[in-house]
C-alpha positions as CSV (number, residue, x, y, z in Angstrom):
1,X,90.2,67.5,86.7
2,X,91.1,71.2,87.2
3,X,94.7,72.1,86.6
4,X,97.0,72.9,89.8
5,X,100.7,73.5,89.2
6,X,102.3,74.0,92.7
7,X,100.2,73.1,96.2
8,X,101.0,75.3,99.0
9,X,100.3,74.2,102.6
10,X,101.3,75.4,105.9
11,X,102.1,72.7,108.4
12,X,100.3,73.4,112.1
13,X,96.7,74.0,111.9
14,X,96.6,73.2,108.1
15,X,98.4,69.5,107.9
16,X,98.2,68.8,111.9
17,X,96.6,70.1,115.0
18,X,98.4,68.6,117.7
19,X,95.4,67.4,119.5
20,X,94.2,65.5,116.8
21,X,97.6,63.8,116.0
22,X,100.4,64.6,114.4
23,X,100.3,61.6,111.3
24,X,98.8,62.3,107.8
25,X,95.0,61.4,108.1
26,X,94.3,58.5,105.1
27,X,91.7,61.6,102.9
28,X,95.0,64.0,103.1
29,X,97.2,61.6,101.4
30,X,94.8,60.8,99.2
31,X,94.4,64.2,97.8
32,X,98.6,65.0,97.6
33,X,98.6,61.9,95.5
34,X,96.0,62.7,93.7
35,X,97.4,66.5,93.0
36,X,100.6,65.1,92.6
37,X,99.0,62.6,89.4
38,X,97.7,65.9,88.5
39,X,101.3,67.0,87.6
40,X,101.5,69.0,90.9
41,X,104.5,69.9,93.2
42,X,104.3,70.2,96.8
43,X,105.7,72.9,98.9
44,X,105.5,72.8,102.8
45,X,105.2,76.8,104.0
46,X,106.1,77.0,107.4
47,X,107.2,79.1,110.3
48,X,109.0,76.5,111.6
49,X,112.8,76.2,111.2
50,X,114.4,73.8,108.2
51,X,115.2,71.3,111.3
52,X,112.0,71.4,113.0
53,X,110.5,70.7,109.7
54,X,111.9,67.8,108.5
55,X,111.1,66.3,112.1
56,X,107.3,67.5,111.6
57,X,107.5,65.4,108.0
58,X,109.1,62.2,110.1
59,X,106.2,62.4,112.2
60,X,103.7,63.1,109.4
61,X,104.2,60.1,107.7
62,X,102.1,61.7,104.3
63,X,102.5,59.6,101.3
64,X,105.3,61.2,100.0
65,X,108.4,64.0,101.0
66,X,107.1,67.2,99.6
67,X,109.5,68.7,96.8
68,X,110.2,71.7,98.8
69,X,110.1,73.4,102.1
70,X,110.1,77.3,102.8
71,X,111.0,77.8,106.0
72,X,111.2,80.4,109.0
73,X,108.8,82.2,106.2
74,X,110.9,82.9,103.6
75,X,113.9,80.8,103.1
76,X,113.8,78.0,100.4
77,X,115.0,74.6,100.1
78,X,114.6,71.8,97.1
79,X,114.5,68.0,98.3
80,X,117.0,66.0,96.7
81,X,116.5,62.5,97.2
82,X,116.9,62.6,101.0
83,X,118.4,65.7,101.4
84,X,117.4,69.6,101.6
85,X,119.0,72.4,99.0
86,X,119.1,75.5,99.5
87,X,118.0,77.9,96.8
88,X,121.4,79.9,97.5
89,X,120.5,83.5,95.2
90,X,116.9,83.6,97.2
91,X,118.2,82.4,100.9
92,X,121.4,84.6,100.7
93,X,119.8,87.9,99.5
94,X,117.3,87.7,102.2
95,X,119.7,86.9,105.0
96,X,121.6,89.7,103.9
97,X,118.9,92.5,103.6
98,X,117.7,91.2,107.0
99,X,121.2,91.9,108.7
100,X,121.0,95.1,107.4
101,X,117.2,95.8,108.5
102,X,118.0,94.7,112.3
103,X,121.5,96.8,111.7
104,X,119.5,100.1,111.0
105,X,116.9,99.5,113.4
106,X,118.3,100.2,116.7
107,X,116.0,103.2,117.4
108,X,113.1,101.3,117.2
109,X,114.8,98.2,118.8
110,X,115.1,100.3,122.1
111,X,111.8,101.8,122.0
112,X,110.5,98.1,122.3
113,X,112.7,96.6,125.0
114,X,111.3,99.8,126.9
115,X,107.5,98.6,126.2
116,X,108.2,95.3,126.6
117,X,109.9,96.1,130.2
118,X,106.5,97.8,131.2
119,X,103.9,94.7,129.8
120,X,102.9,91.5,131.4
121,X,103.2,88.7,129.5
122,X,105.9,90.0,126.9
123,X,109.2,88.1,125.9
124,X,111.7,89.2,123.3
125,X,113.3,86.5,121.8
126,X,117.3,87.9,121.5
127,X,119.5,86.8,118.2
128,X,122.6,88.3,119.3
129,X,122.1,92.1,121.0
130,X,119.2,92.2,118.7
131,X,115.5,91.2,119.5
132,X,114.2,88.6,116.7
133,X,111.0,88.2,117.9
134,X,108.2,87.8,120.4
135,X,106.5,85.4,122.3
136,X,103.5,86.0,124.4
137,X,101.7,84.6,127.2
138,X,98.5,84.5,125.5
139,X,96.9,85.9,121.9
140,X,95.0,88.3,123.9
141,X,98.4,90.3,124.7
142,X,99.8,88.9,121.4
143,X,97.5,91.5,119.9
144,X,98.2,94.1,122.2
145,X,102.0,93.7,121.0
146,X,100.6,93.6,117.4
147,X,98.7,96.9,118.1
148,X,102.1,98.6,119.2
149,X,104.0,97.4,116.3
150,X,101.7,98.4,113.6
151,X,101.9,102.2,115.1
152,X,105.7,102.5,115.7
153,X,106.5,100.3,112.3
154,X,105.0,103.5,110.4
155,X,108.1,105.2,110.7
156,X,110.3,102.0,109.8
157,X,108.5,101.1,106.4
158,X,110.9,98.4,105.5
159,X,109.8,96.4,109.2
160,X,107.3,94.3,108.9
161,X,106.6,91.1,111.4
162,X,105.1,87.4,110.9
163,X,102.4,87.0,113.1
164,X,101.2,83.1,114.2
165,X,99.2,82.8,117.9
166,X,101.1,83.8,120.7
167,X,104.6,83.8,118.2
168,X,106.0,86.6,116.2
169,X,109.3,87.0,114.2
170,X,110.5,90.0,112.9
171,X,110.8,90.4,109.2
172,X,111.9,92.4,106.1
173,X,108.4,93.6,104.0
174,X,109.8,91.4,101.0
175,X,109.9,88.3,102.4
176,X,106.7,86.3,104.1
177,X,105.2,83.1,102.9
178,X,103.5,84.7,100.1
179,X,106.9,86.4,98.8
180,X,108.9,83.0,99.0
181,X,105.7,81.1,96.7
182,X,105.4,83.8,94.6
183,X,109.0,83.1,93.8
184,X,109.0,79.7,94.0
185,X,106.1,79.8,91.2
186,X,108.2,82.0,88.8
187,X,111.2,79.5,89.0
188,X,108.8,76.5,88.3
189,X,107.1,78.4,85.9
190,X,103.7,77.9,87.2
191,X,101.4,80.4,86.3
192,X,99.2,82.0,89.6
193,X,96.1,81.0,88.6
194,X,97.8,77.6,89.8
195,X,98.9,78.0,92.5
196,X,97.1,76.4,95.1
197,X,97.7,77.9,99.0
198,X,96.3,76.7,102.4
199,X,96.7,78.1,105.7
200,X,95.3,79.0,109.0
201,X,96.9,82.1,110.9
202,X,98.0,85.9,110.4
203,X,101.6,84.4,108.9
204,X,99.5,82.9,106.1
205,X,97.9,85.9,104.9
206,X,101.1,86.6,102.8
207,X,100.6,83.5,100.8
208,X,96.8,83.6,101.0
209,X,96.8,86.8,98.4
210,X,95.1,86.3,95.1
211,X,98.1,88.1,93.4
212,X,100.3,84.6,94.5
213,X,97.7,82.3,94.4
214,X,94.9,81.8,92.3
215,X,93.5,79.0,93.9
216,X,93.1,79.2,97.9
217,X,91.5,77.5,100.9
218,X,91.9,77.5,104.2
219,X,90.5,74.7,106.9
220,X,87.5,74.8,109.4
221,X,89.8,76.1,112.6
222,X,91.2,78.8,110.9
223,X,91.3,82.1,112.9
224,X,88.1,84.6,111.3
225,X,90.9,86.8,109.4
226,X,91.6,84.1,107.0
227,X,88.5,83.2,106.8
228,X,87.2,86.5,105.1
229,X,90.5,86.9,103.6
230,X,89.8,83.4,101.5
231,X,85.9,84.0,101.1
232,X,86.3,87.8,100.0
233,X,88.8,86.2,97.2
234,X,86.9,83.8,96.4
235,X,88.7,81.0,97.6
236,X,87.2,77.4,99.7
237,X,86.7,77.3,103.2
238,X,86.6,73.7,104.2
239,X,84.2,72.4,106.6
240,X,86.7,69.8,107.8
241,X,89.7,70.7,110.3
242,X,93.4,71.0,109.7
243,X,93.9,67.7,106.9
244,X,90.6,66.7,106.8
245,X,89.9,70.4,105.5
246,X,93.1,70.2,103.1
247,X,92.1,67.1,101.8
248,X,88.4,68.6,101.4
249,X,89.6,72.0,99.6
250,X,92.1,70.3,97.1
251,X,89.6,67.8,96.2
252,X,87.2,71.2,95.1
253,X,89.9,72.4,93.4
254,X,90.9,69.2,91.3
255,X,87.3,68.6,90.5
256,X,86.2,72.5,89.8
């Protein structure tokens, strides 16, 4: 069997897709337990909030808790037992660079409420006075909003965004999915080359980098951007959808 130290998987599109289901398909837990006789951990990397989670892993059912969840794309938490710790050095220092991003950003802030007045389709998502995010109507305007940002965040180097369908959250350029494994991996001591990662959508890139993971994958209904992003590393791209393709990629990589 090939070696993999830490398995990386986002949860929608990559464990579930709603309209299949949202339980563990039987050749998905087969493959966790067999990563996780390996010598594996599991980390769940996710957009969704720590509460949210743990109510996707209810529903899930897989044949075990994973050993940690990063959440909201960047914050960390170990499973004890039952219950989730937060890594408190990681979680705090990103909380508190991210106050002070939104803090110094009110320029830009204003500039978007104005374009966001004048486009159909276009929500901000207030935390406070402050816009966290976005949510669209439809992807098509989604990348219309992506198309704005990525002009006006060239003046604002330390913005950056998390990108997944017709969703966005704003973000500090240190911390993504592929920031929070990266540092993850050093605490475990896992070397990159693995690190296995899995994902589906623009928020996944991060993680899907071949400087954080050496070993990567993504399933069947992944958007065409993480397709080539996996295939021009070298990576797996299942054939199978969503856990049927996870099952199919970490079962390459064990054997390999």
């Amino acid at each position: 069997m090939g070696k993999i130290g830490l398995v990386s998987t986002d949860f929608d599109g990559t464990l579930i897709v709603h309209r299949l289901g949202e339980k563990c398909v039987p050749e998905l837990a087969d493959s966790l337990l067999g990563a996780r006789e390996a010598g594996a951990k599991w980390a769940i990397n996710t957009g969704r909030s720590l509460e949210h989670s743990v109510e996707g892993i209810t529903l899930f059912c897989g044949p075990y808790l994973p050993d940690f969840l990063l959440v909201n794309e960047r914050h960390i938490f170990k499973r004890n037992g039952t219950r989730w710790e937060a890594d408190e050095k990681w979680n705090s220092l990103c909380d508190l660079r991210h106050k002070k991003l939104f803090e110094g950003a009110t320029v830009f802030m204003e500039r978007l409420r104005g374009w966001a007045r004048c486009e159909k389709g276009v929500t901000l998502l207030p935390m406070g006075e402050t816009p966290l995010g976005i949510v669209t109507t439809d992807e098509e305007v989604m990348a219309r909003v992506a198309d704005f940002l990525d002009e006006e965040l060239t003046a604002h180097p330390e913005f950056s965004y998390q990108r997944n369908a017709i969703y966005l959250r704003f973000s500090h350029k240190d911390y993504s999915k592929g920031s929070a494994l990266a540092h993850l991996a050093e605490t475990l001591r896992v070397e990159r080359e693995q690190v296995f990662a899995i994902g589906d959508h623009f928020n996944d890139l991060p993680m899907l980098d071949p400087e954080v993971a050496g070993l990567l994958a993504c399933p069947a209904n992944s958007i065409d951007a993480v397709k080539r992003a996996v295939s021009g590393a070298g990576g797996y791209v299942a054939r199978g959808e969503a856990g049927s393709g996870t099952a199919e990629s970490i079962r390459f990589f064990l054997a390999r």
